[in-house]
N, C-alpha and C positions, 0 to 999 in steps of 0.2 A: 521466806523468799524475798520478803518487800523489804527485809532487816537488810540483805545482802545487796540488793539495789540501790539502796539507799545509802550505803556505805562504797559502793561503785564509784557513786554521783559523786560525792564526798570528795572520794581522791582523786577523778577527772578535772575537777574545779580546783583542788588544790594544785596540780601539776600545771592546769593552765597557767593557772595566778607567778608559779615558780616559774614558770618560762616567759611570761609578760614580763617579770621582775629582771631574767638574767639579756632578755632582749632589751631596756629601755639604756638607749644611751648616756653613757654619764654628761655633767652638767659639766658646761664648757667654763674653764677660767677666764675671767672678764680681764682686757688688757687697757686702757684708756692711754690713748695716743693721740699728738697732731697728728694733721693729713701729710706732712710732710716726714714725719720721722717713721712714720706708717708706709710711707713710699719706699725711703731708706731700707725699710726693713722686711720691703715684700717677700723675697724670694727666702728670708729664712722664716716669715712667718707660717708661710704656705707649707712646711714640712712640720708645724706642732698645729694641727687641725683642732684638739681639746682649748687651743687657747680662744678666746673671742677679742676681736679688737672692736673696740669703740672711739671713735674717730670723733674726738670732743670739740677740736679747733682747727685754725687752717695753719698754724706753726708760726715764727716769728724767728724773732732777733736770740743769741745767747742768752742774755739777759732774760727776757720773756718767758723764756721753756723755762730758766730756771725757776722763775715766781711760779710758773704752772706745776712746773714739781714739788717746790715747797707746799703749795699751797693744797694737794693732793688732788688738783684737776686731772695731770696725764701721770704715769707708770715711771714712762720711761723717754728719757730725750738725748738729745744728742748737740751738747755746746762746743764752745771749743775749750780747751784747758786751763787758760787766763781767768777767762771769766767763772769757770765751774772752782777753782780756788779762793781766787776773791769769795764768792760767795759761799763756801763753806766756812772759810775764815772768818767773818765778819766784814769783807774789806769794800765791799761794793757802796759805792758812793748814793746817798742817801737810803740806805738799808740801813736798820736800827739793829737789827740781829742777825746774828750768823745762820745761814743756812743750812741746819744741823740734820734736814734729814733727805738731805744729798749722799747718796754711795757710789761709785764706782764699777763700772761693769770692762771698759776695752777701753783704749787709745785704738782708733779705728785709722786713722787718716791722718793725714798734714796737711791745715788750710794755709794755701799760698796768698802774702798780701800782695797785690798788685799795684804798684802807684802810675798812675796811666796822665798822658798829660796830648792837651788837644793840638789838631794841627796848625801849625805856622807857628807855635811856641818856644822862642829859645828856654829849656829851662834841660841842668845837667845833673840837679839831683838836688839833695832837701834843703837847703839853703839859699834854693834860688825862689822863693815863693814868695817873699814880700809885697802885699800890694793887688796880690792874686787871688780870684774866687776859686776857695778850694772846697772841695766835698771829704769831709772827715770819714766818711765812710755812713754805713743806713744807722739808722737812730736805736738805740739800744746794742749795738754788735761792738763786739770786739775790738775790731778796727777803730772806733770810734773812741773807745779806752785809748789805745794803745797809740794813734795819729799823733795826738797831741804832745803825749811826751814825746815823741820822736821830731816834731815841727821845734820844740821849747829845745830838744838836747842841741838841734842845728843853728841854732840862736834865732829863733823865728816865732816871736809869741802869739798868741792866739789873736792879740790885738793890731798883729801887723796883717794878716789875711783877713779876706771876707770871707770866715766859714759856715759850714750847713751842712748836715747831715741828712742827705737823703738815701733814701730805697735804691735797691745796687739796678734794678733796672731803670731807673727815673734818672739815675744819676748817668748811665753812660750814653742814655740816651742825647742829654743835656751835652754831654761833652763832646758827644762827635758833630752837636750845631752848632757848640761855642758858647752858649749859655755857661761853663762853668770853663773855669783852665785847666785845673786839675783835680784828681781826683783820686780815693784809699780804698779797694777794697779786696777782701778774702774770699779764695774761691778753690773748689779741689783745679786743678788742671786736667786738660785743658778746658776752659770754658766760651759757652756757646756766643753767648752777650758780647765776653771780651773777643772774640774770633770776629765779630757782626763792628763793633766798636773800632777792630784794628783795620777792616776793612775801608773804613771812613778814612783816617788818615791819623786815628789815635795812635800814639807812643806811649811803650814802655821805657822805665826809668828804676837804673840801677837802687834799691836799700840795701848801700854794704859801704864801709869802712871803719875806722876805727872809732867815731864816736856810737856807729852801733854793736860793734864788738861790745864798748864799754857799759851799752844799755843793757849787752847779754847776761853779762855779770852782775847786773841787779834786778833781770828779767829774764832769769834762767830757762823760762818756757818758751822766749824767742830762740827758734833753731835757723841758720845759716839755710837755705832752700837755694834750686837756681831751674831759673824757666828755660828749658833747653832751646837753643837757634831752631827754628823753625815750626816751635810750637804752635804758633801765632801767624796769621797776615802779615807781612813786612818786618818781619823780626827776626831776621837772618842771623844773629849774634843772642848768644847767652844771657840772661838777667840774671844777675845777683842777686837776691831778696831774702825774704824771710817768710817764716813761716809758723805756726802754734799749732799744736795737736788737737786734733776731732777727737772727744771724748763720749761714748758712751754710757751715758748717765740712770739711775733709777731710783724709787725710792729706796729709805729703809728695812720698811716693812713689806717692799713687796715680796711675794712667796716667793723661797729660794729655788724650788724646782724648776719656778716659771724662768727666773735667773737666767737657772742653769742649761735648762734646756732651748733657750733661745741665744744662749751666748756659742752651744755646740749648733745650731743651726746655721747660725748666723757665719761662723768660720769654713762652715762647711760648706754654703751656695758665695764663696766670696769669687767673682770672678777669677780667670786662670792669669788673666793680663797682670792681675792685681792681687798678687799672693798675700796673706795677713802675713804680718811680723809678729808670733806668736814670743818670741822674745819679750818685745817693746810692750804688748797690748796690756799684761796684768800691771803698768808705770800709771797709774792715772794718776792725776792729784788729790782727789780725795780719797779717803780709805775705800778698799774695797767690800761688794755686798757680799756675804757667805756663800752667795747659790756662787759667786763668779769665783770667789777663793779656793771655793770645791775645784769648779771647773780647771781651773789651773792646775792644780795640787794635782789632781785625778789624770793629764795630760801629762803631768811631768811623771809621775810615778808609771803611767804606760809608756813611755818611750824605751 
C-alpha cells in the first residue's frame, strides 16, 4: 500500500512541475531603442507584446542614431536616406569606415526641407543670403549635409553668411525674434513649431529651379516635394521644395523574426490619413535585412 502511495506522490509532483513548466511565460526579445524612435514606433510595438523595448537614449540628429546603431547601443532607428547611404558607403565626413552594419527595413516617409526666413526680410530665394545670419539646419542632421551645397551651388559660400547650426527648436525660436534671418530645416508636414513660427510673421521660401533640378542629378535622393496653400499660417500659395526619405533602419544581426514581425506591425497600425506606399518602402539605400526581404517577398506572393 505505501509502494502505491508513494508512486501516487511521484506523479502529482510530476504533473505539477509539467504544468508549472507549460504555464511559465516565454522570455520576452530585448529591443534597444531611443525614446524617440520608441515613440515612432508605439502603436506597432503594442501589437508584438514578446518583444521588450529598452529605451537606452533620448534620440538625436541622423547622424547620431546612426553611430548608435553602428556601435550596437539601439536595434533599430530611423534616419533619413542621405545620411543612412553616406554612411553605409563610407561617405560621411570624418568617419574612417564605412558603416557596414547598417540594413534596411522601410522607406516610411518624406522629410520636407523647410527654408523659412524672418519678418521684414526681402529675401526671394537662395541666392539672396549674402551677408545674412543663417541656420544651416540642428547639428549633426541632414539638413546640415545638404544646406551647404545648396548655398555653394547658388554661388553663396559658406564664407559669405554667418552660419550655425542649431536644434530646430532654438532655431525657430531665434527666428521669429530676429536673432537669426534665415533658416534650413526637415520636418514630416504639417509641423507644429513651424505652424507656432508662421504665426510670428516667419516666411516660407520656394527650393526649386533649375540649378536644383541640376543638384537632383547628383543627389538622386533629393525628390521635388510641395507644401500645399494653406498648410501653414499665412501661406496661402504652394512651396516648392524638396524633400529625402524617412528610412527605417536596424542592425545586421538583429533577429529576423523580430524584423519581420515588426515591419507587419508597423504597416498594419499606420494611420488611414496616411496609407504606407508598400510599393516605394522595400527602395531603401542600403541593402535590405532578411527578416524585411521575407516581409516583402511574403506580401507580394499573397497578393
Amino acid at each position: 500500500m505505501k509502494l502505491w502511495v508513494l508512486i501516487a506522490g511521484v506523479c502529482v509532483v510530476a504533473a505539477a512541475c509539467s504544468g508549472a513548466a507549460e504555464t511559465t511565460p516565454p522570455s520576452r526579445k530585448p529591443l534597444r531603442l531611443a525614446r524617440t524612435t520608441a515613440g515612432d514606433l508605439e502603436s506597432a510595438l503594442a501589437r508584438i507584446p514578446d518583444v521588450k523595448v529598452d529605451i537606452v537614449s533620448e534620440g538625436g540628429s541622423s547622424i547620431t542614431s546612426l553611430i548608435d546603431l553602428q556601435s550596437r547601443k539601439v536595434d533599430v532607428t530611423v534616419p533619413l536616406a542621405d545620411v543612412a547611404y553616406l554612411a553605409y558607403a563610407g561617405g560621411l565626413e570624418g568617419m574612417a569606415e564605412p558603416f557596414d552594419n547598417l540594413r534596411g527595413m522601410a522607406v516610411t516617409d518624406v522629410s520636407t526641407m523647410h527654408f523659412l526666413v524672418r519678418r521684414g526680410l526681402t529675401v526671394r530665394g537662395l541666392g539672396d543670403l549674402k551677408g545674412l545670419r543663417v541656420s544651416l539646419g540642428a547639428p549633426n542632421s541632414s539638413t546640415s549635409l545638404m544646406t551647404p551645397r545648396l548655398l555653394e551651388a547658388h554661388g553663396v559660400a559658406l564664407s559669405q553668411v554667418r552660419s550655425e547650426r542649431s536644434p530646430n527648436a532654438e532655431m525657430l525660436t531665434r527666428l521669429a525674434s530676429g536673432d537669426i534671418d534665415t533658416a534650413f530645416s526637415s520636418y514630416n508636414v504639417p509641423n507644429q513649431a513651424v505652424t507656432t513660427a508662421m504665426k510670428a510673421g516667419v516666411r516660407l521660401i520656394d527650393i526649386a529651379g533649375p540649378i536644383v533640378e541640376e543638384m537632383r542629378t547628383r543627389y538622386p535622393y533629393l525628390k521635388r516635394t510641395l507644401i500645399v496653400g494653406g498648410t501653414y499660417p499665412n501661406q496661402p500659395e504652394a512651396v516648392h521644395t524638396i524633400g529625402i526619405d524617412v528610412v527605417m533602419a536596424c542592425r545586421a544581426d538583429l533577429d529576423e523574426d523580430v524584423v519581420y514581425r515588426l515591419l507587419d506591425a508597423y504597416f498594419a497600425t499606420r494611420p488611414a490619413a496616411t496609407p504606407p506606399n508598400l510599393e516605394r518602402a522595400p527602395a531603401t539605400p542600403i541593402p535590405l535585412h532578411p527578416g524585411a526581404a521575407r516581409y516583402y517577398r511574403q506580401r507580394e506572393l499573397s497578393r
